[in-house]
N, C-alpha and C positions, 0 to 999 in steps of 0.2 A: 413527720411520719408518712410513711409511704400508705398512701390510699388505695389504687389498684394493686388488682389480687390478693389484699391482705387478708388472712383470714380473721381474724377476731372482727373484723368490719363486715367482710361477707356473713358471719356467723347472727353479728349485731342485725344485717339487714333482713337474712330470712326470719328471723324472727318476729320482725312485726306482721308476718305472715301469719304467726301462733298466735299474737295478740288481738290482731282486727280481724280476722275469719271466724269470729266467733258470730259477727252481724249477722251477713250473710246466711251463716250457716240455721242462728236458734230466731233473730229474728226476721230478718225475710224468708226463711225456707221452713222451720222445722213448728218449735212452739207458738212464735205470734201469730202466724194464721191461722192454726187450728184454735187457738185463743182470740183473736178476732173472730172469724168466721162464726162459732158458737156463742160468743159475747152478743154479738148483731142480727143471730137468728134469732126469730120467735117462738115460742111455744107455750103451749097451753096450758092449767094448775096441774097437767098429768105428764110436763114434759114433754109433753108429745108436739114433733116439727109443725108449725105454722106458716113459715113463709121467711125470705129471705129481703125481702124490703126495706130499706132504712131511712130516715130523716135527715139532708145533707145540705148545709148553708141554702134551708129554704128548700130544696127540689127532695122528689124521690129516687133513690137509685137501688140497683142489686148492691147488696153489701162487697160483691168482689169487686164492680165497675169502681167503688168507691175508693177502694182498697189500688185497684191501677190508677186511678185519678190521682190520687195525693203523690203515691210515688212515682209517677211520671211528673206532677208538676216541682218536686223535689230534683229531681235528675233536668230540669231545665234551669234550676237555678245555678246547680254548677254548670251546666252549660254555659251558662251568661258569667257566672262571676270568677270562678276558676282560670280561663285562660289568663286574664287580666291579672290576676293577684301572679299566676306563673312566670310574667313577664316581670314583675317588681320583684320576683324571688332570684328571676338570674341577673335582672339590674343590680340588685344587693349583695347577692352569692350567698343569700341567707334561708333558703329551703325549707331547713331544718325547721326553723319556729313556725312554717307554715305547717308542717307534719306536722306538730305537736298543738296545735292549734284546732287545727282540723278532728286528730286522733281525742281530743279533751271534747271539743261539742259533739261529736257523734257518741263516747261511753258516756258522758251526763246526759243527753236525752236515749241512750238505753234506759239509764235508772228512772227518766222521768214516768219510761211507760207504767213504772206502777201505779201509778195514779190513774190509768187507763179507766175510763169507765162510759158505756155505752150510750148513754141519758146526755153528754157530753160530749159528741163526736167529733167534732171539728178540734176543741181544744183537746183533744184524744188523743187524735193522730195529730197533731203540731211536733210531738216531741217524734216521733216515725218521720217524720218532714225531717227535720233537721238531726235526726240520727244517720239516714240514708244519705245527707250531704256532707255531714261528718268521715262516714263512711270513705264513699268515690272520690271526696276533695282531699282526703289524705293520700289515698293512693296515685294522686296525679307525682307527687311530691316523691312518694316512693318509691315508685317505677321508674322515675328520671334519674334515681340514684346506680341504677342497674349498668348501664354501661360509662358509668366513672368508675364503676369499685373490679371491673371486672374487665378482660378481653375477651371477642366479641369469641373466641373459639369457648372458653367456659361461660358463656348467657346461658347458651339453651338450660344448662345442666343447673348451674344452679337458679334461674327461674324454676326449672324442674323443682327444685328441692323446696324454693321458698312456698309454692300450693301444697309440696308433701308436708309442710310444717303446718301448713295455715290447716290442712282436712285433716291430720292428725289432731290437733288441739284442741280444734274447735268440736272433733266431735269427743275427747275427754269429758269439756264442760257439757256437751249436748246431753251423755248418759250422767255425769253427776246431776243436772239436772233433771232429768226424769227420773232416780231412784229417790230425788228428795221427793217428785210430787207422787211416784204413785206407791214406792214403800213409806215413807214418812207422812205422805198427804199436807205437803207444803204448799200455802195457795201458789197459782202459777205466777202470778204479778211477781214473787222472788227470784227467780228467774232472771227478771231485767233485774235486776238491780249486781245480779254475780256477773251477767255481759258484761257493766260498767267495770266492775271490778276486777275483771281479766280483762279488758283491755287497756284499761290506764293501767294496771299494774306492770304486766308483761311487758309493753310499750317502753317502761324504763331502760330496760336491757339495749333495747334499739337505739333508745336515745345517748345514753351511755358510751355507746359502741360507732356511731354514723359522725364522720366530719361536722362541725359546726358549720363551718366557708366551704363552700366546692364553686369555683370562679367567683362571678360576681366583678363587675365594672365600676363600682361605686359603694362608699358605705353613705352617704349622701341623701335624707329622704326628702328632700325641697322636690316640690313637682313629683311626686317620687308615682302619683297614679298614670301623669302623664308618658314619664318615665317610661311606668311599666308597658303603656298601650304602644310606644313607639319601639320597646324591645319586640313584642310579640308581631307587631306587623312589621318590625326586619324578619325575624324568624321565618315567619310563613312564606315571605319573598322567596326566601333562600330555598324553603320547602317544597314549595311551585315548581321551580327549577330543577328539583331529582326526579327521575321518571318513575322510579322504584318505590320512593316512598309512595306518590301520586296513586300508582296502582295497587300497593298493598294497603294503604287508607280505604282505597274503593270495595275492595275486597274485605276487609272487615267490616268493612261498617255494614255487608250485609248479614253474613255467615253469623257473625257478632249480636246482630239482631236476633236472631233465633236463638242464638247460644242463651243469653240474657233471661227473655222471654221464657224462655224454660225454666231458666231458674227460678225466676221469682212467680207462676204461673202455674207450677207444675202440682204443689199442693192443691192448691183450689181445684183443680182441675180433677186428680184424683180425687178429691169430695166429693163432689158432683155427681162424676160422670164413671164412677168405677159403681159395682152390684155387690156391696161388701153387707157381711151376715147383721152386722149390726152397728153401731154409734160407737162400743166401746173397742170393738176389733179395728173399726176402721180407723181408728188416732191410734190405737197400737201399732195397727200395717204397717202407715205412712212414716210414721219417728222412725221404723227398721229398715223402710224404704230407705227411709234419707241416709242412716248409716251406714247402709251398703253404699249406697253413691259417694260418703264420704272417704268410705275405705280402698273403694276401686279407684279411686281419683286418683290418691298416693300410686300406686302401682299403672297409672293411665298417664300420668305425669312423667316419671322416669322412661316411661317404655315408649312414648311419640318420642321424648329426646335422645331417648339410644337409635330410635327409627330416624329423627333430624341429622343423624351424625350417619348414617348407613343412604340415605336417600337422599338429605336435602331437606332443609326447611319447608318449602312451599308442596312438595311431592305428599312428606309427612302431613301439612295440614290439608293438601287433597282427599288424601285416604280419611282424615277426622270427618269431614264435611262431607263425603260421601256417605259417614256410615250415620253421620245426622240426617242424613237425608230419609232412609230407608227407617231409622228411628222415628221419624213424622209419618211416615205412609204405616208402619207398622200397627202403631198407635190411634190413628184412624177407621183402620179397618177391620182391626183385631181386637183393640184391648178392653175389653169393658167386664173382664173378672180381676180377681188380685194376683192371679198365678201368673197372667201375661202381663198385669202393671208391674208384678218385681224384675221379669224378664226388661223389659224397659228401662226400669231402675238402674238396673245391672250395670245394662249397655251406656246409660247415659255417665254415671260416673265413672268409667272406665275412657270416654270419649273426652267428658267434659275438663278431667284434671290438665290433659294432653292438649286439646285446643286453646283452654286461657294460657297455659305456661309458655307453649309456643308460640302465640301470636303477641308476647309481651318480647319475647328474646330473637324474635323474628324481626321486629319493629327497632327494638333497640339494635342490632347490627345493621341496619340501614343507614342510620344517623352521621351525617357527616360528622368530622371534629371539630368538635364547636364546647362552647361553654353554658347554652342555651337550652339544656337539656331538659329543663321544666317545661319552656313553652314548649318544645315539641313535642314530650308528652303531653301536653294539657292540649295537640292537635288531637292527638291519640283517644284522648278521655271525650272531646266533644264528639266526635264520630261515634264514638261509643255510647255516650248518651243519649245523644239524637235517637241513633238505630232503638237503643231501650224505651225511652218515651214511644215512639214509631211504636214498635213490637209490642210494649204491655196495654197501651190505649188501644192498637186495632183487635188484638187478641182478648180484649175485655168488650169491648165495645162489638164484634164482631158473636162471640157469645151474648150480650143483652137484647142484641136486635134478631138474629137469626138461629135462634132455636137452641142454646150454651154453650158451653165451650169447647165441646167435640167438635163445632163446625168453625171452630177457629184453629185449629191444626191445617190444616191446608195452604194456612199463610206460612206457616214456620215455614214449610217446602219451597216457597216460592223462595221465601229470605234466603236460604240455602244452597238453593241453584245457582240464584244471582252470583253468592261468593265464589264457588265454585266455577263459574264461569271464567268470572275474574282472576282468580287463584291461576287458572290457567296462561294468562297475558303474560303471567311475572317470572315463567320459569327460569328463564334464560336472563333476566335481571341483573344479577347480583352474584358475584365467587361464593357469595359464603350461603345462599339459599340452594343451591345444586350439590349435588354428591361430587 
C-alpha cells in the first residue's frame, strides 16, 4: 500500500491530534489546575482563602511552584528516556507500538487522577507525572510519522490541520465536560476518568489507519538497547552536519520556551494575578478564556500556513514570535482586569495554533532522506523539553522568590527574542523555508 500522500493514513494521522489534545487542553490548561490549585488552597470553616502553602516530600512549597516541579521533573524524564527508545524504534521500524505505548500510560494515568486527593500529594501527582510523559513521549513517535506520510509541499497544511483537529475536539470534551459539572453537578474527579476514555478510544482510529513498519534495519531485539544508543548517536552525527537543521533547533528551543511556559502557566497565572469580582466568576472567565484560545488556534493554524505558503516558513514564524513578544510586554504592563486578560486570550490562541503547527512542518521539511525519522524527532522533542523544564521552573521559581508571577513575564520576552534572533540566521537556509 502506498504510504505517502495517501489519504485514509493522513486522515488516520491527524486524528490522534483529536484523541491526545484532550491532555493538554482539560488537564494541563483548563480543569486540573483550577482543580488543583483550590484542592491545595486553604481555607477557613467559612470558606474563606487562607493561604496557598502546601506539604511536599518533607519541604514547604507554593502550591504552583509544586505544580511546575513535578511537571518539569516529568518532561526530564522523556528527556532522558525517549531519545533512546527513538533509536530502537528506527532500529526496528516499529514506532508504531511505541505510540501506543506511550498513548495507553498517559490515558490510564488521566483516569488515575481520580483518585486525586490533597492529604496525599506526592502519590497525587505521580499519576500527572506520568500522564505528562505519556503525553510528549507519544508525540515524538507521532510527529516522525509527518514527513513519511506526506511531501514536504503538503506538511505545513496538514500539520495545519492535525492542531485544527486536536483544538476542535478536545474542546468538545472541554464543554461536555463542564455542562456535566456545573448543570448536572458531577464531581470534577470524572473528568479524568472521560480524558482516558477519549483518548484510548479515539487513538484506535489512528492505530487502524498508520503503517505498522515504516523502515526499520532490523527486526532483531539481541542488544537491541545498545542498538538503539548506536542508531541515535549516528542520527545526531548526521544532524550536526546540516546547517539548517543546527540553526532552526537553536531557534526553537528558545521561542519554544515561551510558547510552552504559556501554556501550562497561563492559568495559574490568571488566578493569581488578574482583580476578578469573585471565586465563582473567576473559574467561569478562565474555562471561556481557554475556549476562545482553543477556537482561534483552528483558524491561527490554517492562516500562518496559508501565510508559510505566501512568505516562507521562517518569515511566517518571525511575524508568530514578534507578535509573542508584544503579547509578554502587553501582559506585564497592562493586564490586571478580565477585559484586557480575554484580549490576551484572543491574541494568544490565534498566535499559538500557527506557531506549534509551523514549527513541527518547518522541522519536518528540513530532514534529509533518511529512515531515522524518530530519532530526529526525539532531537526535536529534547530541545523542546529542556526549553519547558527551563521556562516552567524559572517562571515558577521566579514568582516564589520575587514577588508572583507577574514578575515572571519578563523572562517569556527574553525566551522570545532569543528565537527571534535566531529565526533571523535561517532565512536564506533552505528552498522550501523562503517564498
Amino acid at each position: 500500500m502506498k504510504i505517502k500522500n495517501n489519504k485514509k493514513i493522513i486522515q488516520g494521522w491527524v486524528f490522534y491530534d483529536w484523541a491526545n489534545s484532550v491532555f493538554p487542553l482539560v488537564i494541563t490548561s483548563a480543569i486540573f489546575p483550577n482543580f488543583y490549585e483550590y484542592a491545595t488552597s486553604h481555607r477557613n470553616e467559612n470558606q474563606q482563602f487562607t493561604g496557598t502553602t502546601v506539604e511536599f516530600l518533607g519541604h514547604s512549597f507554593q502550591n504552583t511552584t509544586v505544580y511546575s516541579m513535578v511537571y518539569s521533573f516529568a518532561l526530564l524524564i522523556v528527556v532522558l528516556l525517549v531519545p533512546l527508545l527513538s533509536g530502537v524504534a528506527d532500529y526496528l521500524g516499529n514506532k508504531k507500538k511505541f505510540l501506543q505505548f506511550f498513548c495507553y500510560l498517559g490515558a490510564l494515568s488521566c483516569m488515575l487522577l481520580y483518585f486525586f486527593h490533597p492529604q496525599h500529594l506526592e502519590m497525587s501527582m505521580l499519576p500527572f507525572m506520568t500522564a505528562t510523559i505519556g503525553y510528549w513521549g507519544s508525540l515524538v513517535y507521532y510527529n516522525s510519522y509527518l514527513p513519511e506520510i506526506a511531501d514536504a509541499e503538503h506538511q505545513d497544511k496538514i500539520s495545519a490541520q492535525g492542531f485544527a483537529y486536536g483544538y476542535f475536539g478536545s474542546s468538545l470534551l472541554l464543554i461536555l465536560c463542564l455542562i456535566l459539572i456545573l448543570s448536572f453537578k458531577v464531581p470534577v474527579k470524572y473528568t479524568f476518568l472521560l480524558v482516558g476514555l477519549w483518548w484510548i478510544g479515539f487513538a484506535q482510529f489512528t492505530f487502524l489507519r498508520l503503517p505498522n513498519i515504516v523502515g526499520g534495519k532490523s527486526h532483531s531485539t539481541k542488544n537491541i538497547i545498545l542498538k538503539g544508543y548506536k542508531e541515535l548517536s549516528q542520527t545526531f552525527k548526521e544532524a550536526m552536519f546540516i546547517s539548517s537543521i543546527k540553526k532552526f533547533l537553536s531557534a526553537y528551543f528558545f521561542y519554544n520556551m515561551g510558547v510552552q511556559t504559556v501554556m501550562v502557566m497561563a492559568v495559574l497565572f490568571a488566578r493569581q494575578e488578574i482583580q476578578w469580582p469573585s471565586e465563582n466568576y473567576k473559574t467561569t472567565a478562565l474555562i471561556i478564556s481557554i475556549l476562545i484560545i482553543q477556537f482561534l488556534g483552528i483558524a491561527g493554524s490554517y492562516f500562518f500556513s496559508y501565510l508559510s505558503k505566501k512568505l516562507g516558513n521562517i518569515i511566517a514564524l518571525i511575524i508568530a514570535v514578534t507578535i509573542w513578544i508584544g503579547i509578554c510586554l502587553y501582559t506585564y504592563y497592562f493586564v490586571y482586569y478580565p477585559e484586557q486578560f480575554y484580549v490576551v486570550a484572543a491574541t494568544v490562541g490565534f498566535v499559538m495554533g500557527g506557531t506549534q503547527s509551523l514549527s513541527r512542518s518547518t522541522y519536518s521539511k528540513l530532514l534529509p532522506e533518511t529512515l531515522d525519522h524518530a530519532s530526529y524527532f526525539s532531537f526535536f522533542d529534547v530541545l523542546e523539553k529542556i526549553g519547558m523544564i527551563l521556562g516552567t521552573l524559572s517562571f515558577g521559581l521566579i514568582g516564589e522568590y520575587f514577588g508572583g508571577l507577574r514578575n515572571s513575564v519578563p523572562i517569556l520576552s527574553v525566551f522570545f527574542i532569543l528565537g527571534l534572533i535566531l529565526l533571523f540566521l535561517l532565512i536564506k537556509e533552505n528552498k522550501y523555508l523562503k517564498k
